[in-house]
C-alpha positions in Angstrom: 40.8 -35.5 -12.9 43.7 -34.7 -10.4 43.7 -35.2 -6.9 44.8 -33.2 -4.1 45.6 -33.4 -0.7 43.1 -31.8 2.1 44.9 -30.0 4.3 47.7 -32.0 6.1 45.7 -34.8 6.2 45.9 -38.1 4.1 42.9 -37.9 2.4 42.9 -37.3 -1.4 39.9 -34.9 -3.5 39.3 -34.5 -6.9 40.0 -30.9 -8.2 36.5 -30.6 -8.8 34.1 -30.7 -5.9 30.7 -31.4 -6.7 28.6 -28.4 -5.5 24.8 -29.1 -4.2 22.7 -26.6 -2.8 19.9 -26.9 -5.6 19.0 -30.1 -4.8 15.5 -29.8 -3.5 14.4 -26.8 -4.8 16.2 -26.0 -8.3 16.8 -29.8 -8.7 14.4 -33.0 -7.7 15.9 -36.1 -6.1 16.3 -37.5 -9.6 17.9 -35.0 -10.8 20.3 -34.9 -7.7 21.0 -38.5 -8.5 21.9 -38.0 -12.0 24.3 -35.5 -11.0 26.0 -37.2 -8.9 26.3 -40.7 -10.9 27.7 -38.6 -13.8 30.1 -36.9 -11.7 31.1 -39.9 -9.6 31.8 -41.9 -12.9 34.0 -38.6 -14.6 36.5 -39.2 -11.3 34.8 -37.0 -8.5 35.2 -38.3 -5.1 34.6 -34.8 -3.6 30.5 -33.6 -2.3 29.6 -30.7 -0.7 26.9 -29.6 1.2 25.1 -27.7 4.0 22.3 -28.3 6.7 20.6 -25.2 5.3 20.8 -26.4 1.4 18.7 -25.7 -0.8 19.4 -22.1 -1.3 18.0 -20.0 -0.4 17.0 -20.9 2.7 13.5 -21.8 3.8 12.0 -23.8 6.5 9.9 -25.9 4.4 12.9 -27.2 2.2 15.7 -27.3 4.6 17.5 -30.4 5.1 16.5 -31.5 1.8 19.7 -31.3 0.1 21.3 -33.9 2.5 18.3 -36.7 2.4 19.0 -36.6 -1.3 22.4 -37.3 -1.1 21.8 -39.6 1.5 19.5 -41.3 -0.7 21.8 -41.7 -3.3 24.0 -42.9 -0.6 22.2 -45.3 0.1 21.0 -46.6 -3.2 24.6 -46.9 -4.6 26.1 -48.1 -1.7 29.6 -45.7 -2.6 30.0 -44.2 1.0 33.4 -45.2 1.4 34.2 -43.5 -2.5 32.9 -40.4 -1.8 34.9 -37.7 0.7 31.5 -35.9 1.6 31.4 -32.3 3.6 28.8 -30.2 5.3 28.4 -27.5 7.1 26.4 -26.0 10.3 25.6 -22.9 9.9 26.7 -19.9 12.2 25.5 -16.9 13.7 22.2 -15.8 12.0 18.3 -14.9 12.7 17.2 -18.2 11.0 15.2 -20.2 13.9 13.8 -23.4 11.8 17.2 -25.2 12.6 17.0 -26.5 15.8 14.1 -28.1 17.8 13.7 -25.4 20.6 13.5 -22.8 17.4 16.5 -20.9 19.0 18.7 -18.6 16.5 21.4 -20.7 15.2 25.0 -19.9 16.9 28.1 -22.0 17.5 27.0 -23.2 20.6 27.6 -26.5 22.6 24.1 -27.9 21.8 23.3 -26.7 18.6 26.9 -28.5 17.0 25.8 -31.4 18.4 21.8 -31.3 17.6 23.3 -30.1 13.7 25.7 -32.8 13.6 23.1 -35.3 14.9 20.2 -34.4 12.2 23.1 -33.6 9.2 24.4 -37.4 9.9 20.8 -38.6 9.9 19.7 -37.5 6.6 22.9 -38.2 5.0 22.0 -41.5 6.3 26.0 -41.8 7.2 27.7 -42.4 10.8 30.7 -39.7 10.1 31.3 -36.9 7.6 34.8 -36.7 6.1 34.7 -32.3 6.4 32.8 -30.7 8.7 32.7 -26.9 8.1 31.6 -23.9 9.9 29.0 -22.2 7.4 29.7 -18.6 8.3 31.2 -17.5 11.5 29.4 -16.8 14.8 30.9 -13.3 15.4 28.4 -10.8 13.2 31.1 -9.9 9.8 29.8 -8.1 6.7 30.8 -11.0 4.4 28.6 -11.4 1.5 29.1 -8.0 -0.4 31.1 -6.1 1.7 35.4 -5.3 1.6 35.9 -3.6 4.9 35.7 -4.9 8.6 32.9 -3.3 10.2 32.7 -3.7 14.4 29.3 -4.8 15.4 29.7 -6.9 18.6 31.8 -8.6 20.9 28.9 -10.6 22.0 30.5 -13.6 20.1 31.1 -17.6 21.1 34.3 -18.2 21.6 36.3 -19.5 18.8 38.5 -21.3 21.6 35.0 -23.0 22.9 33.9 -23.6 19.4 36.8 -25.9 18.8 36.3 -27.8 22.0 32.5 -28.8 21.0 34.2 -29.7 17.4 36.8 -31.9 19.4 33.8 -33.9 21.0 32.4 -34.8 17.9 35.4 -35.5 16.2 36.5 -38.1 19.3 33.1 -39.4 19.4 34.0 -40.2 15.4 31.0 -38.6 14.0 33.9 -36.5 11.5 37.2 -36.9 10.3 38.4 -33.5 10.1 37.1 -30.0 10.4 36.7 -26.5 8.4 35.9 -23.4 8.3 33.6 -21.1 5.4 33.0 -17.3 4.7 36.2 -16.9 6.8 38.6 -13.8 7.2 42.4 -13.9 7.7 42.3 -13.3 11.0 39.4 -16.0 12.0 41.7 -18.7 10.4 44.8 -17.6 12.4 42.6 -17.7 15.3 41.2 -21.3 14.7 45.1 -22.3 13.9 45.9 -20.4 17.1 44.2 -22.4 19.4 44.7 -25.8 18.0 48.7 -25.1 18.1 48.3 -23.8 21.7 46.3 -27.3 22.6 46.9 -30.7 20.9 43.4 -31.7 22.0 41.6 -29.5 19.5 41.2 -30.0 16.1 43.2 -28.4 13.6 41.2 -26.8 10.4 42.3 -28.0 6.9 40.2 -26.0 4.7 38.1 -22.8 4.6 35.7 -22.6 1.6 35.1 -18.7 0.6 34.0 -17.1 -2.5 36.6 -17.1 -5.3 36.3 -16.0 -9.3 37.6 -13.6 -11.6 35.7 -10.7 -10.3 35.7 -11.7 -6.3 40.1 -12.0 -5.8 39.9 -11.3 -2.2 41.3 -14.5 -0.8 44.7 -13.6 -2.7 45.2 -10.8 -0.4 45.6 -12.1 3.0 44.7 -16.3 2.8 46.7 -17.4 0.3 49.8 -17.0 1.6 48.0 -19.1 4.9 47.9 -22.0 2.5 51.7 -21.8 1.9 52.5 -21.6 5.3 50.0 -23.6 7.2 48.1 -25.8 4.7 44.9 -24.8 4.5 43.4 -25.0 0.8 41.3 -23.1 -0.7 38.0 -24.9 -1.8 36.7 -22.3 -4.2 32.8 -21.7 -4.3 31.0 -19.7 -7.0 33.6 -20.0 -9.7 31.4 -18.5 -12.3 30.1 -15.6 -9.9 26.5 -17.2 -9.4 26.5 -17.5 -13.2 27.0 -13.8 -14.3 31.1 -14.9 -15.9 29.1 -17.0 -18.1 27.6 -14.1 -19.7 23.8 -15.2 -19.6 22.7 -11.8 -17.1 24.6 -9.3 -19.6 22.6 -5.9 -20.6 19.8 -6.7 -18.2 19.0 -10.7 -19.7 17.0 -12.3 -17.4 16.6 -16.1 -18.6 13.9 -18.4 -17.5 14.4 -20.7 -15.0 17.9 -19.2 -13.4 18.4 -17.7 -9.4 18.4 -14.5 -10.5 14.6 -14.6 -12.2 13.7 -17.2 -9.8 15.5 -15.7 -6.5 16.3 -12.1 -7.5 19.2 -12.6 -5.0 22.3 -12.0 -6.7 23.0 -8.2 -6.4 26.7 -9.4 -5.2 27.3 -9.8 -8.4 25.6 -6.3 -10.1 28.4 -3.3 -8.3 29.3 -0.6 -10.2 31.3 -1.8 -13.1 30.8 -5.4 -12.5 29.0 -5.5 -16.3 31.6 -3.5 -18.2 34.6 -6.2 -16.5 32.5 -9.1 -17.3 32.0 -7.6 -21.0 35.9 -8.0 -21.1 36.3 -11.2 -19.9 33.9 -12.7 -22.1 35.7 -10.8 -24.7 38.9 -12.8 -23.7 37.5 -15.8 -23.7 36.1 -15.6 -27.2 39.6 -14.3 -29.0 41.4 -17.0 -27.4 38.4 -19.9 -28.5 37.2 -20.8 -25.0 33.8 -21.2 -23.3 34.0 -18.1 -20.9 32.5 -20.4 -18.2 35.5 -23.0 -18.6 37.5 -20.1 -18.9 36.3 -18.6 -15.4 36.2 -22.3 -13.7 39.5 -23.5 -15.0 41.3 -20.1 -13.7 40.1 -21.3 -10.3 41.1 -24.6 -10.5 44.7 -24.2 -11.4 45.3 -21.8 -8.7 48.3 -23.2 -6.2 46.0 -22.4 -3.7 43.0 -23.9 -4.6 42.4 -27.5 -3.2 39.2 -28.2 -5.1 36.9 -25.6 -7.0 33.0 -26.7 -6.4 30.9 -26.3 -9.2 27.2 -26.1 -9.1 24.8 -26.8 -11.9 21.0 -27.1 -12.2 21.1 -28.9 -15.5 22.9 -31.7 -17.0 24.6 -29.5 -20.3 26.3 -27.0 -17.4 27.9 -29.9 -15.2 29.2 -31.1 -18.4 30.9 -28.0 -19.1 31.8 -27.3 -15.9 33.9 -31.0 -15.3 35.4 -30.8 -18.9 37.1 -27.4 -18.3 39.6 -29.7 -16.4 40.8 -30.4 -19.6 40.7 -26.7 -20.7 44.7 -25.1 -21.7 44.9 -21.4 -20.5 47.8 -20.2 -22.2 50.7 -18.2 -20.6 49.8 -15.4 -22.7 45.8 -15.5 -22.0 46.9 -15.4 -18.0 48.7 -12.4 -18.6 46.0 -10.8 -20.0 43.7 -11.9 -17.0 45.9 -10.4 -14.9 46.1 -7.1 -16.7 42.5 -7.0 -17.0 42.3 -7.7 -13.1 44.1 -4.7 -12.2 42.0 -2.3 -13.7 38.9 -3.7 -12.3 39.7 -5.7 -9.2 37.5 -7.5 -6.8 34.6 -5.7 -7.9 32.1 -8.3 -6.2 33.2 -9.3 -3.2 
């Protein structure tokens, strides 16, 4: 395992971020724990997760992703090892979040209610990352390639960062970042933390990344060059589908897609025939296509830490041992060839 540096700050995280969201639905509190031992002891220092975890989001389970890492927390007493991150979540219809059952938004109150309750069933006094789930301006993120107008009726981002610098003062988190982010927001949130040294500056922005979702290549990466931001990567595998297991219509027991039926991100036109071809590159060359697809991500310049996710103990395996994966020059170039004929497919 290597370790990387978050942002401009001094902290350290493995390459490998430890991804959570099924704990509590997909995953019991043992199961959680197992996890997290295994991946604590094969050198991961690096946890996400999110006040609305587990996915997908309901009000009788939310919250339960953070009391079973707060559990663990507690039971192991390896705080101080872990660099741990969560997230509030933005701008949305859900209602069960907060205690006067307002729609959640980025606003003064509801950071600091989030913050409050996040800390309290992480049974923690700070978080190392705290992100900003989605933005609070209404975006077409999940699915969608173009910028569609909806609204200016938005918090602003310049007001957003002042409630952050309250709870960072007040040291309930170290450092701050943002999720589901476009070029633009990023600049913005960079913007205003240049123009005032009293606001935080973001160090990371966690968006979808994987062989068939490239978008972050177009306008973010080069902000990573320039200002330091990493990448941490979410659904490396593409919720599953790079692994192959959803090909000509499969449906196995047990996974999101026959459980959730929630993964249409992932089913565009021609999203099948690409992942046909990637698999197919991943068997002439020897490789598990799912180490293939996660170890792509991880070696990317950009990427500060790839988080993996895993509902059984066989697919975290995998999924940490593709650290030690070789993608040769050759394979790459074939990755790339195959990516322009069939690019971004799922974003």
């Amino acid at each position: 395992m290597d370790y990387r540096p978050l942002g401009h700050t001094d902290i350290k995280v493995s390459s490998i971020c430890l991804g959570t969201m099924t704990y509590g639905k997909q995953n019991t509190e043992a199961e959680g724990h197992a996890q997290m031992d295994y991946a604590f002891d094969q050198g991961i220092n690096f946890f996400d997760t999110a006040e609305v975890y587990p996915m997908p989001p309901e009000a009788d389970t939310q919250g339960q992703t953070e009391r079973i890492i707060g559990s663990w927390l507690k039971k192991t007493g390896r705080r101080a090892d872990i660099i741990l991150a969560t997230k509030v979540a933005g701008r949305s219809p859900i209602t069960w979040l907060r205690d006067d059952q307002s729609s959640s938004e980025f606003t003064r109150s509801q950071i600091h209610e989030a913050i409050d309750k996040s800390l309290q069933r992480l049974q923690t006094d700070y978080v190392d990352l705290y992100q900003l789930h989605w933005p609070d301006r209404p975006l077409k993120i999940f699915g969608g390639l173009n910028y569609h107008h909806f609204s200016d009726e938005i918090n602003r981002i310049e007001d957003t960062l002042d409630v952050l610098a309250e709870i960072c003062k007040a040291g309930k988190v170290r450092h701050i970042g943002l999720s589901n982010e476009t070029s633009w927001g990023i600049m913005k949130f960079l913007h205003y933390a240049d123009r005032n040294p009293n606001l935080p500056r973001v160090v990371s922005v966690q968006n979808a990344y994987n062989l068939l979702n490239r978008t972050y290549e177009i306008g973010s990466s080069e902000i990573f060059f320039r200002e330091g931001v990493g990448l941490l990567a979410y659904s490396p595998l593409a919720q599953g589908y790079l692994t192959g297991k959803y090909q000509g219509g499969a449906l196995p027991k047990n996974s999101r897609k026959a459980l959730f039926d929630r993964l249409q991100r992932y089913e565009t036109a021609g999203a099948e025939q690409a992942i046909d071809r990637y698999l197919a590159l991943a068997q002439k060359y020897g490789l598990d296509p799912s180490q293939m697809a996660n170890q792509f991500v991880t070696q990317q310049p950009f990427v500060t830490s790839n988080i993996i996710g895993a509902t059984t103990m066989e697919q975290l395996k995998l999924a940490v041992e593709s650290v030690h994966i070789e993608l040769p020059d050759a394979l790459r170039a074939e990755i790339e060839e195959l990516h322009l004929t069939a690019s971004n497919l799922c974003p």
